[in-house]
C-alpha positions as CSV (number, residue, x, y, z in Angstrom):
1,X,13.4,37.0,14.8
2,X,14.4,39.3,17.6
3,X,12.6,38.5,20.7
4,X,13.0,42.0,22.0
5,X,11.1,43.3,18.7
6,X,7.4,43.5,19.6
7,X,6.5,44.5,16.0
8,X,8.4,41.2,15.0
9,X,6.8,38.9,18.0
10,X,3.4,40.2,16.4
11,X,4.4,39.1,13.0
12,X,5.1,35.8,13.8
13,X,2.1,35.2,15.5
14,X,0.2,36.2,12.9
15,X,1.7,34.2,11.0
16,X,1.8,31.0,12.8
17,X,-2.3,31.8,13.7
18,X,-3.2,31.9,10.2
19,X,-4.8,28.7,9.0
20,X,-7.2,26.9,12.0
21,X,-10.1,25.4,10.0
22,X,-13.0,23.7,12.1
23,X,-15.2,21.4,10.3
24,X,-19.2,21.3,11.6
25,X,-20.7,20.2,8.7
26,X,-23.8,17.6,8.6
27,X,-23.8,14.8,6.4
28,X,-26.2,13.1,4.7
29,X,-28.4,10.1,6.0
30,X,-27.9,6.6,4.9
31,X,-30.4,4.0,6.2
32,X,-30.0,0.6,8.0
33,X,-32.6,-1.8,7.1
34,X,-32.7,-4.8,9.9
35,X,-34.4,-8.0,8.1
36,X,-38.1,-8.3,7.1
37,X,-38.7,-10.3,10.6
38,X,-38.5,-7.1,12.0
39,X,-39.4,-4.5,9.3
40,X,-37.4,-1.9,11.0
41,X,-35.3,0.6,9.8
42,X,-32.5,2.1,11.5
43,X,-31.3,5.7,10.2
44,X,-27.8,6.5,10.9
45,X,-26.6,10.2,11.2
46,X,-23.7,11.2,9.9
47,X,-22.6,14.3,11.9
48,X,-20.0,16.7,12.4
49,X,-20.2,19.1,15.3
50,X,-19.2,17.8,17.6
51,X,-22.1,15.5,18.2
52,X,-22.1,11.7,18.2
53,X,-24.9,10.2,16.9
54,X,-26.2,6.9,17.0
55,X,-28.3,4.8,15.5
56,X,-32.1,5.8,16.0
57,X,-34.4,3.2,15.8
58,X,-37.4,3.6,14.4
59,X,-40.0,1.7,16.2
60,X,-40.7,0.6,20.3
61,X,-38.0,2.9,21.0
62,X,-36.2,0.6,22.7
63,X,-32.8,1.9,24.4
64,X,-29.6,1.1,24.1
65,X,-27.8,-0.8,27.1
66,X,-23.6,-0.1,26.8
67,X,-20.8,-1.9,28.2
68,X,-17.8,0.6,29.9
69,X,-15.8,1.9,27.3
70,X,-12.5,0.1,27.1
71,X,-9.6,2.8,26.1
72,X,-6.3,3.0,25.0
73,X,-4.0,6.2,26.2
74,X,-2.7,8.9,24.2
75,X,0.6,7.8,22.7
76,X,2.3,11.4,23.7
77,X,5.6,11.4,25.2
78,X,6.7,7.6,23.7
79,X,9.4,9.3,21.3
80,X,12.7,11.6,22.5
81,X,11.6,15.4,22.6
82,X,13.2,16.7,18.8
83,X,15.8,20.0,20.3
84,X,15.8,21.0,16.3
85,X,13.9,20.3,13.4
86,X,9.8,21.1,12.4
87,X,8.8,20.2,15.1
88,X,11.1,21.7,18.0
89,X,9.4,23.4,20.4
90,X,6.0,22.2,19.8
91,X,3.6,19.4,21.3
92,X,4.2,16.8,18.4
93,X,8.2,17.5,19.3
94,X,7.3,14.0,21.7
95,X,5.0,12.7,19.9
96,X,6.0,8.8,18.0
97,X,6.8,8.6,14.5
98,X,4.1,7.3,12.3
99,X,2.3,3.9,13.0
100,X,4.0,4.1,16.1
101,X,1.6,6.3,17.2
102,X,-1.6,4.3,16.7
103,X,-2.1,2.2,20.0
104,X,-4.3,0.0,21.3
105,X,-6.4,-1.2,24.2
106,X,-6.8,-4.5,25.1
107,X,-9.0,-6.2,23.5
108,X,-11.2,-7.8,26.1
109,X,-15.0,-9.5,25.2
110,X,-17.9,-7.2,25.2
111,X,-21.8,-8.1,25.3
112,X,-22.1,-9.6,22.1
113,X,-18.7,-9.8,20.9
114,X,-15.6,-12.0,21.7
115,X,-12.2,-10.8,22.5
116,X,-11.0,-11.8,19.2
117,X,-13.8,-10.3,17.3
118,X,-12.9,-7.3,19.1
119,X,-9.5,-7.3,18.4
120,X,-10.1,-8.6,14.9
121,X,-12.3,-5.0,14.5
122,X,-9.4,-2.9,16.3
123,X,-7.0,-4.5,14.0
124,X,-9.2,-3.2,11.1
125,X,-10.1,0.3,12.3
126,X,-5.9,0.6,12.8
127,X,-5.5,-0.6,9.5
128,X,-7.8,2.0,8.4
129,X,-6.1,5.2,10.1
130,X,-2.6,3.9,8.2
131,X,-4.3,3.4,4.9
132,X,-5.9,7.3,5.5
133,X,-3.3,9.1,6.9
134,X,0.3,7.7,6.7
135,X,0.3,5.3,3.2
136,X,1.8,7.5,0.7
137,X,-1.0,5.9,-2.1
138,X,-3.4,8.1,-0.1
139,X,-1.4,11.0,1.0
140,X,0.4,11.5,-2.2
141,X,-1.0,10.1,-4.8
142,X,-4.9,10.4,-3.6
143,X,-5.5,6.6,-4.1
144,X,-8.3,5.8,-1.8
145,X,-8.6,2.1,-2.4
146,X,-6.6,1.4,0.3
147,X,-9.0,2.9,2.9
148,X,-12.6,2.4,0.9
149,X,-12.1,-1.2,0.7
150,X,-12.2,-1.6,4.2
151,X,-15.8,-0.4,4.7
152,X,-18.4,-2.0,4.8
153,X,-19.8,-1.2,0.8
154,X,-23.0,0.7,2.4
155,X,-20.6,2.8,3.8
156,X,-18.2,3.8,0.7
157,X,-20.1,6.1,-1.5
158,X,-20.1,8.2,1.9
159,X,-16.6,7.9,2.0
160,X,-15.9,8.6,-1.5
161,X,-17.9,11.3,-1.9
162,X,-15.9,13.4,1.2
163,X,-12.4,13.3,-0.8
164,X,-11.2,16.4,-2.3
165,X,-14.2,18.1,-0.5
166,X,-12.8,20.6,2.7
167,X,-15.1,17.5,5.3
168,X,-12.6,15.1,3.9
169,X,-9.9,15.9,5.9
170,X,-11.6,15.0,8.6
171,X,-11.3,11.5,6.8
172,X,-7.8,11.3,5.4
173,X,-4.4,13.5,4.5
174,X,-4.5,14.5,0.9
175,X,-0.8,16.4,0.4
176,X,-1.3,19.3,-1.5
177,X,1.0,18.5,-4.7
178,X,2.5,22.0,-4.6
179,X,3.5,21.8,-0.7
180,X,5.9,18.5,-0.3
181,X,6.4,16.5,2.7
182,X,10.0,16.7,4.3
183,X,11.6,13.4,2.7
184,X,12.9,13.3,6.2
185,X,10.6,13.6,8.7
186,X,7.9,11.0,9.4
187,X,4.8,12.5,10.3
188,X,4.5,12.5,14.2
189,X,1.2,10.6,15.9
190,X,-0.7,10.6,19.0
191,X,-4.4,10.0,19.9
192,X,-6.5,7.1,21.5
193,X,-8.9,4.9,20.9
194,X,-12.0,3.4,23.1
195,X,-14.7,0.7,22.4
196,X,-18.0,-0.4,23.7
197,X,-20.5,-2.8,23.1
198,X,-24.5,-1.6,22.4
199,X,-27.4,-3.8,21.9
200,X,-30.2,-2.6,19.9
201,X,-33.6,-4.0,19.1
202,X,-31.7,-7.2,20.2
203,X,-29.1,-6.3,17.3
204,X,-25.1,-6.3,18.9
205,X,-23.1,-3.4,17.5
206,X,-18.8,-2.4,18.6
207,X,-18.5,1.2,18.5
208,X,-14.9,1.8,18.0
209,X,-13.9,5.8,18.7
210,X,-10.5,7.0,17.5
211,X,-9.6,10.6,18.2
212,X,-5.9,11.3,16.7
213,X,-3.5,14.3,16.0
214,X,-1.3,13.5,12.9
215,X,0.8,16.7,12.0
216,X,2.9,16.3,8.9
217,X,6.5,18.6,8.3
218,X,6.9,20.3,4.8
219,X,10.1,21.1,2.8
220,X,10.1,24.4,3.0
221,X,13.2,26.9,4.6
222,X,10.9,27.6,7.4
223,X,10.3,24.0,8.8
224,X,6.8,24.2,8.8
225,X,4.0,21.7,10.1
226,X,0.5,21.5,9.8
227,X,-2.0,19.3,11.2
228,X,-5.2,17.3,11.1
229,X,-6.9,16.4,14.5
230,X,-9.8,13.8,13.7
231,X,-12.4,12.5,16.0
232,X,-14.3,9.6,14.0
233,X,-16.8,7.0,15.2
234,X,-16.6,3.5,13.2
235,X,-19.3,0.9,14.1
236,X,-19.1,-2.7,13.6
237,X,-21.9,-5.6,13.2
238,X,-22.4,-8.7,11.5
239,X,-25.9,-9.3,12.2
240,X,-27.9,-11.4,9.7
241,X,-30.6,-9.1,10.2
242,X,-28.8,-6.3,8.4
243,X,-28.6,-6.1,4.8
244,X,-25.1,-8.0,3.7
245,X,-24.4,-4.3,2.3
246,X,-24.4,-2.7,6.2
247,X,-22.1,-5.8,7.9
248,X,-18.4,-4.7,8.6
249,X,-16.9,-1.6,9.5
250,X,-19.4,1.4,9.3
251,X,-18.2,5.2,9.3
252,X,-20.6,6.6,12.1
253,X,-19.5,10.2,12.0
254,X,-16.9,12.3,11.9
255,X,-15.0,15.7,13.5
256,X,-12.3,17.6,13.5
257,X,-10.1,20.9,12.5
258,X,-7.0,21.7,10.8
259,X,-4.2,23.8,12.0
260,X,-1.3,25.8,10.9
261,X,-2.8,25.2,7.5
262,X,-3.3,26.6,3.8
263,X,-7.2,27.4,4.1
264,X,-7.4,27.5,0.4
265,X,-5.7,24.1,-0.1
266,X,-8.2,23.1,3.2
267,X,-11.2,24.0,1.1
268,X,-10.1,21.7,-1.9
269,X,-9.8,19.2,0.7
270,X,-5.7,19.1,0.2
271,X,-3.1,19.9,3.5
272,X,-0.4,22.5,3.3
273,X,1.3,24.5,5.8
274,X,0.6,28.6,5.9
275,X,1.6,30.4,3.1
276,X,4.9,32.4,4.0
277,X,2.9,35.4,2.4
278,X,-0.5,35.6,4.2
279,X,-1.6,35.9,7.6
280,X,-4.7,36.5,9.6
281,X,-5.3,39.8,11.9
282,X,-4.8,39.0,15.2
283,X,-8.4,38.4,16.9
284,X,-8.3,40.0,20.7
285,X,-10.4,37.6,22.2
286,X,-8.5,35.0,21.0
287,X,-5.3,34.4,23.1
288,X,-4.4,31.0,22.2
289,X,-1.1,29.9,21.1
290,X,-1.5,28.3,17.6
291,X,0.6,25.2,18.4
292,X,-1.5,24.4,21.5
293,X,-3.8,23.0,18.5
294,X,-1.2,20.3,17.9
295,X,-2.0,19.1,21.2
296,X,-3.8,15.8,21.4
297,X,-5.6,16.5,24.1
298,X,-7.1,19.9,22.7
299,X,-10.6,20.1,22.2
300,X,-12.1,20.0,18.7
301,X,-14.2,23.1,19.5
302,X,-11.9,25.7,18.2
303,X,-11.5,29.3,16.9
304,X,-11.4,29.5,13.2
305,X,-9.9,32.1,11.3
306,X,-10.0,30.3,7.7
């Protein structure tokens, strides 16, 4: 492109601004029930913009009390800066490769929890994030076994019933079959992830957060990328005064965008990168260079031109 073309500098940001997807969407409830001793029940929203939720019990309205979140640090800047390649010249350039990107903080013991329950339940939610958005069962092949066994089983018909849906990739990378990763290119990973302890109606619960950027490179002529940035909120307890169904790892809630994408593959809940052939008219109040969004760090309240 010629740089002293204006005409062609507006082309290509149309092009690169076409396909920013945010997700608000508000799940269904699922219900909690603590044990006949107490004959409470404890509803847990699921929600999706932008709002964490938690539990809400339903009698003597009891609050929480919370240790300090304990957090890991983004994993940007681990990995040499790529000079050529998909992801030259854009925040993911320094991102790591893959797994390498999924870090973790210490895991230290929290009201209710010892450190190796703790870092038994980080092991799991990092296990998760893999299974979801790097193991090529899920990506390519849209196997979800790896990820749905790993909930707790009051927590997989939410799960299941997200995939192939636009919310679901807020949950996990589903390659759209038509758009082919780059054999080459591993996609590139940063985010963190904090935990705390809360105590409710006597009942110990880990909240695990993990907010991560995962943006995949295509095999295309262009080298293009798109990306998934994913906010989600597990929650852990093995209290025998929840139902045996509710013990394990719980998906609290969930947020995020897509960017750079395909918005018709993002409706059928697939990733692809922008269509060489479409674009989106440039929206004057909206000044923001697209691959900002690949930045970890960028907020999840976005622009959407989808």
């Amino acid at each position: 492109m010629d740089r002293d073309d204006p005409v062609a500098e507006i082309e290509e940001w149309v092009r690169k601004r076409e396909g920013s997807i945010r997700r608000q969407h508000r799940l269904d409830k699922i219900r909690r029930r603590i044990g006949p001793a107490t004959g409470v029940l404890v509803a847990v929203l699921l929600a999706g913009a932008g709002i964490l939720v938690v539990s809400q019990l339903a009698s003597r309205g009891e609050q929480s009390a919370a240790d300090a979140a304990v957090t890991s640090g983004a994993s940007a800047g681990t990995a040499p800066g790529a000079s050529t390649g998909p992801f030259a010249g854009t925040p993911a350039a320094n991102y790591p490769k893959g797994a390498a990107g999924i870090t973790l903080p210490p895991a230290k013991a929290v009201r209710g929890f010892s450190a190796k329950q703790v870092a038994a339940y980080l092991a799991q939610v990092r296990t998760a994030l893999i299974a979801s958005r790097l193991d090529p069962r899920m990506i390519d092949r849209h196997d979800t076994s790896g990820l749905v066994k790993l909930l707790a089983p009051g927590s997989r018909s939410f799960a299941e019933k997200q995939f192939g849906t636009e919310n679901g990739l807020s949950l996990a990378t589903w390659i759209d079959p038509r758009a082919p990763l780059d054999p080459g290119e591993k996609p590139r990973v940063s985010g963190r992830v904090s935990y705390e302890s809360k105590v409710q109606q006597g009942i110990p619960m880990l909240t695990v957060t993990t907010n991560f950027i995962w943006v995949y490179a295509f095999q295309r002529s262009d080298d293009p990328v798109a990306a998934e940035h994913a906010e989600i909120v597990w929650t852990f307890s093995e209290s025998r005064e929840l139902r045996a169904q509710d013990r394990g790892m719980y998906i609290n809630s969930i947020d995020g965008y897509g960017a750079l994408v395909d918005c018709r593959a993002a409706r059928r809940g697939l990733l692809a990168p922008t269509p060489l052939d479409e674009g989106a008219a440039p929206n004057p109040s909206d000044s923001e260079d697209p691959e900002q969004l690949l930045n970890v760090n960028h907020s999840l309240d976005i622009h959407e031109n989808c």
